[in-house]
N, C-alpha and C positions, 0 to 999 in steps of 0.2 A: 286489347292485350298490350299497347303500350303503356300502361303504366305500373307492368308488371316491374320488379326489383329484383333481377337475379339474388342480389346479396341479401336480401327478405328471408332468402329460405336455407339460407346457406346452415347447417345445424338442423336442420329440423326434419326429423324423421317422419316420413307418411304413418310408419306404426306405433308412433307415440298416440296421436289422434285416433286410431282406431282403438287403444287402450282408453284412454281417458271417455270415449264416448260407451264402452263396455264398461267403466269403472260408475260411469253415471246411469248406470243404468242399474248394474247391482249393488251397486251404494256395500259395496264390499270388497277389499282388494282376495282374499281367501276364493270369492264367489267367480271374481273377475279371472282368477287365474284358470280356474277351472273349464272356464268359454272360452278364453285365449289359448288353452291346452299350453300353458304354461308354469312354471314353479313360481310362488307366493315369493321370492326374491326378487326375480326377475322383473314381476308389477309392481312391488313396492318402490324397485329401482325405478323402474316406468313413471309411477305417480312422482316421483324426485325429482325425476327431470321437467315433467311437465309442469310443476310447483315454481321450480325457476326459470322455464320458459316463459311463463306468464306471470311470475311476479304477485305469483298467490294463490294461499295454500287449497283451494278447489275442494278438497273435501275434507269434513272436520270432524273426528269420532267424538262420537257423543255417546249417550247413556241408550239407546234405539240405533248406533249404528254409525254410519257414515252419512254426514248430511251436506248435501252442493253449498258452498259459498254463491252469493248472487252474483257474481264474475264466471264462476263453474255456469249457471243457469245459462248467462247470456252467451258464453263460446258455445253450449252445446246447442242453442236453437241455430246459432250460427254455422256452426259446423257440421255438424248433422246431416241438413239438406248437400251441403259439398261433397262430403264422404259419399252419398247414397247415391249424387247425377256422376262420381269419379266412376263407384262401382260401375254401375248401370254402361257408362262412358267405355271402359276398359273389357267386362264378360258379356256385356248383352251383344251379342251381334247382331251388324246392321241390318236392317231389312227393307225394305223399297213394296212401297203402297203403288201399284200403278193408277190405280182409280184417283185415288188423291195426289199425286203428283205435279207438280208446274216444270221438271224438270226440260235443260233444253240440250239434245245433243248433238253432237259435231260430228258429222261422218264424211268421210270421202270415198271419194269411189269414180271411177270412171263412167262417160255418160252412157254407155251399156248396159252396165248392172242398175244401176239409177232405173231406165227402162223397165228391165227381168225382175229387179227385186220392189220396190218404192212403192210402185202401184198395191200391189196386195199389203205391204206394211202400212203402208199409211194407211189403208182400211182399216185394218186390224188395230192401230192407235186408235183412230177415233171411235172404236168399240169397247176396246180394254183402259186409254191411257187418253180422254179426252184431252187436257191439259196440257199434257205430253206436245213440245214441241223438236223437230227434229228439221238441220240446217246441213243442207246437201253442198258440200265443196267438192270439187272437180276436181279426180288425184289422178295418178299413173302410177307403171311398175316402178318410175325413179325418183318420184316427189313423194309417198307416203310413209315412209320413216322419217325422214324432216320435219315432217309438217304432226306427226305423229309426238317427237321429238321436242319441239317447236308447240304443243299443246294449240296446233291450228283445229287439229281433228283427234277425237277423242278414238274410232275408232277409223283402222280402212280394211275397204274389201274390194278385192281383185286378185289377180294374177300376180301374186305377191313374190319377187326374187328373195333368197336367205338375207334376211336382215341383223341389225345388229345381235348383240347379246341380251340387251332390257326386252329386245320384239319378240313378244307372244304369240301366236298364233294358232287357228282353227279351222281346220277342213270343212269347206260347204260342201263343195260339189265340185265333183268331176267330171268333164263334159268334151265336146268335141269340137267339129266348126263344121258349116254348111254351105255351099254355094247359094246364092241370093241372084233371083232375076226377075227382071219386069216380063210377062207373057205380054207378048205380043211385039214386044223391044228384041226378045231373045224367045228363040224357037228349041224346048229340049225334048226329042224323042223320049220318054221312059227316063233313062240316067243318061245324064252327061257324061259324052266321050272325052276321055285324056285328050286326044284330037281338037275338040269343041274349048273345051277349059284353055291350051295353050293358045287358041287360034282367035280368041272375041279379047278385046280389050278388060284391063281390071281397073277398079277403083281400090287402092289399099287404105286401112286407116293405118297411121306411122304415129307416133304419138310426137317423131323427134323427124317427120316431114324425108323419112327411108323411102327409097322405089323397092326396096329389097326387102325380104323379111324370108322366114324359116321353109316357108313356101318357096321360093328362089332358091334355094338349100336342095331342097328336097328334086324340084326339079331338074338341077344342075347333076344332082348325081343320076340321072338318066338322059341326060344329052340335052334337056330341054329345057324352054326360058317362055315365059311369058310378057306379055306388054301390059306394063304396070304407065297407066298415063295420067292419072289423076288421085292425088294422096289428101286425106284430109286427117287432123287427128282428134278427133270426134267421131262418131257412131250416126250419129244421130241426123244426119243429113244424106245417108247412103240411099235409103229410102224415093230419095225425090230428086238425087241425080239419077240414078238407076230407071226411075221413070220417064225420064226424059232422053234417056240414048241408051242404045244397044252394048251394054257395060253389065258386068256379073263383080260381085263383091266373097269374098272369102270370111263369112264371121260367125263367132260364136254361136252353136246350135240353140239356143236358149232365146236369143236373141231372131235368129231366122224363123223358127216355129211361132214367136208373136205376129211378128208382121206377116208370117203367112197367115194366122190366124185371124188377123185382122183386115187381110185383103189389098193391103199393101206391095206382097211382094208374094215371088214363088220361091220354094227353094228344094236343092237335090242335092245328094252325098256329093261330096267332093273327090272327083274321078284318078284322087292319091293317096298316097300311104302318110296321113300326118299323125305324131304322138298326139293323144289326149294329153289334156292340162288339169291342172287344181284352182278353182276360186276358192280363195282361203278369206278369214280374218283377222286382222291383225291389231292389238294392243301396247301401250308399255304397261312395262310389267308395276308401274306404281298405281296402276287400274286393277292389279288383278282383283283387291277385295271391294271392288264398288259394286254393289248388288244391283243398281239399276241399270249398270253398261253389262252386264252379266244376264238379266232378263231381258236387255234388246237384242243382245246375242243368238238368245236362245228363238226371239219371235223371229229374228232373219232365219236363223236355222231353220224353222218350222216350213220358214217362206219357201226357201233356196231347196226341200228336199222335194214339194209340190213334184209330181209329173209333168 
């Protein structure tokens, strides 16, 4: 593209060219106007201009009509194919082959969701979207508009605060949080007592290294406090402190039903009243017509409503 010429085209109308390539086709200015749904003035004026845009008279009536100058011949093979990839270019809307694709995407997300969602996605790629490559960065609720912004990650998904005005966004799922415990570390009758919950040590994840968080909130407005003694701001290591000392973690139920399910961890309602959340997705809004971040949307979506 650099060696485009703004002042190339200064003067030159796109609908002159689509007349001249309709004039060379009905070798008729009367026929030409007819397809143009235009008056026999208006094309003749048409053919005028294009006559001294190029510096030659393009079609010549003769005794059979209107016949192409060989300068007419060569712009229309020339032009031609241009007019028809502009069409094509401008009404065809995009579309995204996942089978054939090499595309590579940028997502963020925290390492939780990474956990709950990646594993069945990545299956899923390599069934629908071989080629399909997909490059996990590690966001939070305060880095994924920047970096969104900043074109680090094309999309993010979490616990997303009101972002700017460009930020798009889509509801995955609504969900809750669970207590997490090693059996045998931590002994729960049935459900865990409020009693039990304030009185065993916690592990918090803090993204920004807080003893405090909405749980501390919640507590406080009933007299009571917990011992928050160890913060990490990852997910992903709860698992294997918690196995190794009598410590209970507070985290997303999504999250707790894997690792109970894989035998990792035990988990039980959490013995308070805390609001449910949204795991949302979020975009700029100069993505909204890219048809292939719109069908990996749609595959997380597909992921995130699983049971």
């Amino acid at each position: 593209m650099n060696n485009i010429s703004e002042n190339d085209f200064r003067g030159v109308d796109l609908n002159l060219m689509v007349a001249f390539l309709v004039l060379m086709r009905e070798r008729s200015v009367s026929r030409a106007a007819a397809k143009l749904f235009l008056g026999q003035p208006a094309v003749s004026g048409a053919l005028a201009r294009l006559r001294q845009l190029f510096a030659d008279e393009l079609l010549v009536r003769g005794a059979d009509g209107m016949t192409p100058t060989t300068r007419a011949l060569a712009l229309e093979a020339a032009i031609a194919p241009a007019i028809d990839q502009l069409q094509r270019a401008i009404f065809t809307p995009p579309v995204f082959d996942p089978a054939a694709s090499e595309r590579l995407f940028l997502v963020g997300m925290p390492d939780w969701i990474e956990q709950w969602l990646m594993p069945g996605l990545v299956a899923r790629l390599r069934v629908l979207a071989p080629r399909v490559r997909v490059a996990f960065k590690e966001t939070n609720p305060f880095s994924g508009s920047d970096m969104l912004e900043r074109d680090e990650i094309e999309l993010a998904v979490g616990r997303l605060p009101t972002g700017p005005r460009w930020q798009r966004e889509r509801a995955l799922r609504d969900m809750a949080f669970r207590c997490v415990y090693k059996p045998g570390r931590v002994q729960v009758e049935g459900e865990m007592s409020l009693a039990q919950y304030t009185a065993l040590p916690h592990l918090l994840v803090s993204y920004r290294a807080a003893f405090e968080s909405a749980i501390d909130t919640a507590l406080a407005s009933l007299g009571l406090h917990r011992n928050v003694c160890y913060t990490t701001p990852r997910f992903s290591p709860v698992p294997g402190v918690l196995g190794e000392s009598a410590m209970i973690a507070t985290v997303p139920e999504v999250l707790a039903q894997r690792w109970e399910a894989s035998g990792q961890l035990a988990s039980c309602p959490v013995p308070l009243t805390l609001p449910r959340f949204t795991v949302s997705m979020a975009w700029h809004a100069r993505r909204d017509n890219d048809p292939a971040l719109q069908w990996l949307m749609g595959l997380i979506g597909e992921i995130a409503a699983r049971p």
